[in-house]
C-alpha positions as a Python dict, from the first residue, in 0.01 Angstrom:
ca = {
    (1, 'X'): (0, 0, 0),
    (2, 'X'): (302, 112, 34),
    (3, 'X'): (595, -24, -239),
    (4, 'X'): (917, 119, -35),
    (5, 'X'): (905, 303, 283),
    (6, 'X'): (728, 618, 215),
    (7, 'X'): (640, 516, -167),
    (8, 'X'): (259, 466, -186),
    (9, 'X'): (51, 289, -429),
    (10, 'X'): (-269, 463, -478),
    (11, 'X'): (-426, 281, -814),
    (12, 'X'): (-256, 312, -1099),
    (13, 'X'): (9, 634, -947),
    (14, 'X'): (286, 668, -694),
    (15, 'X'): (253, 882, -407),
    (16, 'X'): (560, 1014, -240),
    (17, 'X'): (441, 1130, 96),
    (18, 'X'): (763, 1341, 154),
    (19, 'X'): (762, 1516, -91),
    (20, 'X'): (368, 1548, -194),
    (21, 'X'): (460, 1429, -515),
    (22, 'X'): (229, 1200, -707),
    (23, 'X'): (321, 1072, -1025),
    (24, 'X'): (176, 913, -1332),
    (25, 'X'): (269, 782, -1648),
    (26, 'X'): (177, 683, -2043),
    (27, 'X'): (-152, 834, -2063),
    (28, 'X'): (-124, 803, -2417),
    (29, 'X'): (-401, 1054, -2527),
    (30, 'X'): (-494, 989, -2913),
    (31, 'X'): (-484, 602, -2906),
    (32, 'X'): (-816, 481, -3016),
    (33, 'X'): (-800, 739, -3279),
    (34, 'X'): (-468, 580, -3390),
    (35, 'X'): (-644, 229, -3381),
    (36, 'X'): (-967, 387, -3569),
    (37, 'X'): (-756, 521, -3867),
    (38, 'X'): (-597, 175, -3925),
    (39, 'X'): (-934, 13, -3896),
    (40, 'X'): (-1027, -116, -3500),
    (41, 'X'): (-1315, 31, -3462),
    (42, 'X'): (-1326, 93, -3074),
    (43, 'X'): (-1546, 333, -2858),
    (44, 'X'): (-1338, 654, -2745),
    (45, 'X'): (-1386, 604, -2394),
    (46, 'X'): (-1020, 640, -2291),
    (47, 'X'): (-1023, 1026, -2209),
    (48, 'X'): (-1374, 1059, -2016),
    (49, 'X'): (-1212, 707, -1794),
    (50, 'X'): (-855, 863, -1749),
    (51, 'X'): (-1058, 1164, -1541),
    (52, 'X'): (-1249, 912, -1341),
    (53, 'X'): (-986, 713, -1217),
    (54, 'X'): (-800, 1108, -1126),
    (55, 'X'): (-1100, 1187, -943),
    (56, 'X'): (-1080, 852, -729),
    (57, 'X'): (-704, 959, -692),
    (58, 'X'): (-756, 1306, -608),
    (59, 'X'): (-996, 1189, -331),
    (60, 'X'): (-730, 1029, -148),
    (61, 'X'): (-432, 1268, -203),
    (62, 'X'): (-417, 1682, -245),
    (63, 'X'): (-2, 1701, -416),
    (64, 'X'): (182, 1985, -393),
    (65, 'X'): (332, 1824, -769),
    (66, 'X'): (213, 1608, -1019),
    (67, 'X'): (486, 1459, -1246),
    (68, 'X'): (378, 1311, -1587),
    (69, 'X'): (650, 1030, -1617),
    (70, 'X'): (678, 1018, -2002),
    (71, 'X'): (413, 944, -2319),
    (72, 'X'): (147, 1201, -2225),
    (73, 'X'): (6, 1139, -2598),
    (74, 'X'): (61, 858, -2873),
    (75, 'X'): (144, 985, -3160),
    (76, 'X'): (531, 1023, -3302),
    (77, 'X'): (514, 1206, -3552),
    (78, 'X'): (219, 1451, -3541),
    (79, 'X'): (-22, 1602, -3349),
    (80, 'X'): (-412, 1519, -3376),
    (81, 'X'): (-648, 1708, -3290),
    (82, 'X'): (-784, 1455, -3023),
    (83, 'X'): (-433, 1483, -2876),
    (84, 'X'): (-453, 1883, -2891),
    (85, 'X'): (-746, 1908, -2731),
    (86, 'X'): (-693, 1626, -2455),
    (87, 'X'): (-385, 1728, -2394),
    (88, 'X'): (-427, 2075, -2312),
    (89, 'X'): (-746, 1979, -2048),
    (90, 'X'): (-533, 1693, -1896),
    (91, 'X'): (-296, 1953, -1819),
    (92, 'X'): (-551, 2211, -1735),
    (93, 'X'): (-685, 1947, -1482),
    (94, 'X'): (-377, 1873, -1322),
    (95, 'X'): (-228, 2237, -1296),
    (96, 'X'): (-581, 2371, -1139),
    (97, 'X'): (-410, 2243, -810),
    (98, 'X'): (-90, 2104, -809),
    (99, 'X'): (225, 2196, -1025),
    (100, 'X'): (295, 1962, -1297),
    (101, 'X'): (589, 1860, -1421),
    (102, 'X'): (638, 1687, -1772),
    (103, 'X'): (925, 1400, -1821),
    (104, 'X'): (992, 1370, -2227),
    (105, 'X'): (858, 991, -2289),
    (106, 'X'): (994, 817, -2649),
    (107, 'X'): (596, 950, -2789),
    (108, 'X'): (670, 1325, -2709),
    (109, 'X'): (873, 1389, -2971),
    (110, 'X'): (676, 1697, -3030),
    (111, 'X'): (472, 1751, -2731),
    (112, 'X'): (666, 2078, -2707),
    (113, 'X'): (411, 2290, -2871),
    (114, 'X'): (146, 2181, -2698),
    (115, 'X'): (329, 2259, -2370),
    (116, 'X'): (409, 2582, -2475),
    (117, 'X'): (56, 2651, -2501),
    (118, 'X'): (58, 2660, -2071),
    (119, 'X'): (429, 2782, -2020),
    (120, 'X'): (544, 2409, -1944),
    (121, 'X'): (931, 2276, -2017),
    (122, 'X'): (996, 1969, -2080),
    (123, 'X'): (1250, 1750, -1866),
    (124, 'X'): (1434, 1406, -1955),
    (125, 'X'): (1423, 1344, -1547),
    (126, 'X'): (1333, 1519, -1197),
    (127, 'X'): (1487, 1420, -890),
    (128, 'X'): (1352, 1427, -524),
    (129, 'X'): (1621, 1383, -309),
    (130, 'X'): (1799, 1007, -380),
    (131, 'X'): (1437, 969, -619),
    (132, 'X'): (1526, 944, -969),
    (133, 'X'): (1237, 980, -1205),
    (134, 'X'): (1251, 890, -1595),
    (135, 'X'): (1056, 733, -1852),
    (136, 'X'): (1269, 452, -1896),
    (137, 'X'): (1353, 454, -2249),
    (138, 'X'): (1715, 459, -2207),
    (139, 'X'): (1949, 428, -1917),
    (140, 'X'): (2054, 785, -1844),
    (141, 'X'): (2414, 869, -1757),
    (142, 'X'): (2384, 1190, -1576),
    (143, 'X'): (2574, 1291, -1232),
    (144, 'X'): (2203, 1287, -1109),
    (145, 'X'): (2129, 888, -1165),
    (146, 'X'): (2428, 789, -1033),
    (147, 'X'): (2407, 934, -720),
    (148, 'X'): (2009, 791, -722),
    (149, 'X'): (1901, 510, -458),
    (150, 'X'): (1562, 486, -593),
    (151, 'X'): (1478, 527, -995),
    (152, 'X'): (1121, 520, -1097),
    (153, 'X'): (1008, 463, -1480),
    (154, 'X'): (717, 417, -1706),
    (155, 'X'): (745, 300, -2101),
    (156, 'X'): (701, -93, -1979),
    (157, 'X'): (332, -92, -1949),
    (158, 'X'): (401, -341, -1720),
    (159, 'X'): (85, -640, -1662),
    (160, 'X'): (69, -1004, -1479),
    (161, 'X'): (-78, -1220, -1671),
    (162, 'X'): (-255, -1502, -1457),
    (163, 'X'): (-417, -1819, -1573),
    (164, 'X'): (-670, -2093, -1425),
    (165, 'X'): (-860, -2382, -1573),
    (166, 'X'): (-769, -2228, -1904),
    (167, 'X'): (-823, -1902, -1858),
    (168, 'X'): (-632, -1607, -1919),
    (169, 'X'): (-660, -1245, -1808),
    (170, 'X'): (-395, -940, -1768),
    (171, 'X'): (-388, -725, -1503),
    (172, 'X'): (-176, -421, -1489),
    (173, 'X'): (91, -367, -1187),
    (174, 'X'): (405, -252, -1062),
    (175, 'X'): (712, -396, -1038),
    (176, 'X'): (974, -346, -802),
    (177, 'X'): (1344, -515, -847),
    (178, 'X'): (1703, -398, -889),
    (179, 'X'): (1910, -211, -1165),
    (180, 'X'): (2247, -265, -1078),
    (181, 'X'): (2291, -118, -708),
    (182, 'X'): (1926, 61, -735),
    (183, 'X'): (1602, -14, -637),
    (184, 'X'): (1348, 6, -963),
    (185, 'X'): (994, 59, -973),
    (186, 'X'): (860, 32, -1292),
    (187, 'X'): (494, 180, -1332),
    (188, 'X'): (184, 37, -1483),
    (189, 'X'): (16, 248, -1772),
    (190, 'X'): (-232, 496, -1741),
    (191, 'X'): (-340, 425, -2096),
    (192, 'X'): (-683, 228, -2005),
    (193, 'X'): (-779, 67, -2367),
    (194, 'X'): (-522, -198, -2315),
    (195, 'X'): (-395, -394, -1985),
    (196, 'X'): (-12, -344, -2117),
    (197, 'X'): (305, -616, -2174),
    (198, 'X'): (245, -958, -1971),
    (199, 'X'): (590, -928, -1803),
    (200, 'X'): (544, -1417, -1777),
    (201, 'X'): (536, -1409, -2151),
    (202, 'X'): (572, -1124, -2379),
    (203, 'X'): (906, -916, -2489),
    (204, 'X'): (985, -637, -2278),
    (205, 'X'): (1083, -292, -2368),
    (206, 'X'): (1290, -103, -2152),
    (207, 'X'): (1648, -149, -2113),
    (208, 'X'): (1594, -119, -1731),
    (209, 'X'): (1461, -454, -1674),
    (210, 'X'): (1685, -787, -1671),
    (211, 'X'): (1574, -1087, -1520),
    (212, 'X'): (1229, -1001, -1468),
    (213, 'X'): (1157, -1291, -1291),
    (214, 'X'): (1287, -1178, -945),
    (215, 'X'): (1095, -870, -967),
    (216, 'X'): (832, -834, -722),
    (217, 'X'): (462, -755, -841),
    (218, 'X'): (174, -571, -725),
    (219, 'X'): (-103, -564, -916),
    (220, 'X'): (-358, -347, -943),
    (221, 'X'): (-710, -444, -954),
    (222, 'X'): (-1003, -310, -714),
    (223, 'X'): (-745, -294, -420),
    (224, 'X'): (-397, -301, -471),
    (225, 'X'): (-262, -699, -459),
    (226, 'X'): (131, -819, -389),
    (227, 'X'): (162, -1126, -588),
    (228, 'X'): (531, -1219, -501),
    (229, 'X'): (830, -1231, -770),
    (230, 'X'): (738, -1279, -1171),
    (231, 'X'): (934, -1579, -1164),
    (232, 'X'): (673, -1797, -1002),
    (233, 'X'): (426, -1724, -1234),
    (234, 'X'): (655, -1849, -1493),
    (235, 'X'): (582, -2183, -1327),
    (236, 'X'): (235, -2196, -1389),
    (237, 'X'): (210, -2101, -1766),
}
């Protein structure tokens, strides 16, 4: 499904068809061993899942480029040796391929040496003709954005939460709305312990989003789902 003219949405990524680029974002490597250590004691399933859902992916697309979008791994201030060794095959995986670029999330404070280890920079935004990719930390003030139609960001962890006969699930999806004169996308996690922020009820992160109830949804699910602006699921809390 398509989320602007030539934008696709294949699962949880973003396929630019003009470019080949497809793009992903918050991975997260490392989490469930940061929940283990302060006592959740979850499964790690994350990593062995993450491949999975690239393989489904990678079925449906061959890109030229493969852009990381910000948060590859979860820790701040350190680097564990799940995230090490996760890391590095993520990237192997993705480089086999395609050429992969990383954007510097608010986690990859040090992510640096671990890119190193495969000649990788890291960059605070890439841009594809009026395509404008960040994490979506902070609002950037660079010649770049400004002259940017289209910005596209991760860091929300964006999910719809959606309710019947007392019941409550998440679902995670993309949002598409305005900053300022720009059209946003805002991209789901590809963290897959947790669904993300419910976008109807819960605070939201990035400075990008105001008024998040005349952003359009799509949610992601086992096809890809348009569920009209936020704002009317406000209405049936």
């Amino acid at each position: 499904m398509e989320i602007v003219q030539g934008i696709e949405i294949i699962d949880l990524a973003l396929y630019i068809r003009k470019h080949d680029v497809l793009v992903i974002t918050d991975t997260q490597l490392g989490y469930e061993e940061s929940l283990n250590r302060k006592g959740v004691m979850i499964p790690r399933f994350q990593f062995k899942d993450i491949l999975k859902r690239l393989d489904g992916i990678f079925k449906r697309c061959k890109p030229k480029t493969v852009i990381i979008n910000g948060d590859i791994k979860h820790e701040f201030g350190t680097i564990t040796d799940t995230e090490w060794s996760n890391t590095l095959k993520l990237i192997d995986l993705l480089s086999k391929n395609s050429r992969l670029i990383l954007v510097k999330g608010n986690h990859d404070a040090i992510l640096e040496p671990i890119a190193r280890k495969r000649d990788l920079e890291m960059v605070d935004h890439v841009v594809y003709d009026d395509i404008y990719f960040c994490h979506g930390h902070y609002i950037p003030d660079d010649a770049d954005f400004k002259k940017a139609n289209i910005v596209i960001i991760g860091h929300e962890h964006p999910a719809l939460g959606l309710r019947d006969k007392g019941r409550s699930e998440k679902f995670k999806c993309f949002l598409k709305g305005k900053f300022k004169d720009k059209i946003l996308i805002v991209q789901p996690s590809f963290n897959l312990v947790t669904e993300g922020t419910d976008v109807t009820s819960e605070k939201l992160l990035s400075p990008f989003i105001k008024n998040v109830g005349e952003f359009e949804a799509y949610v992601v699910a086992n096809n890809i789902m348009y569920f009209g602006k936020v704002k009317e699921f406000f209405e049936k809390r």
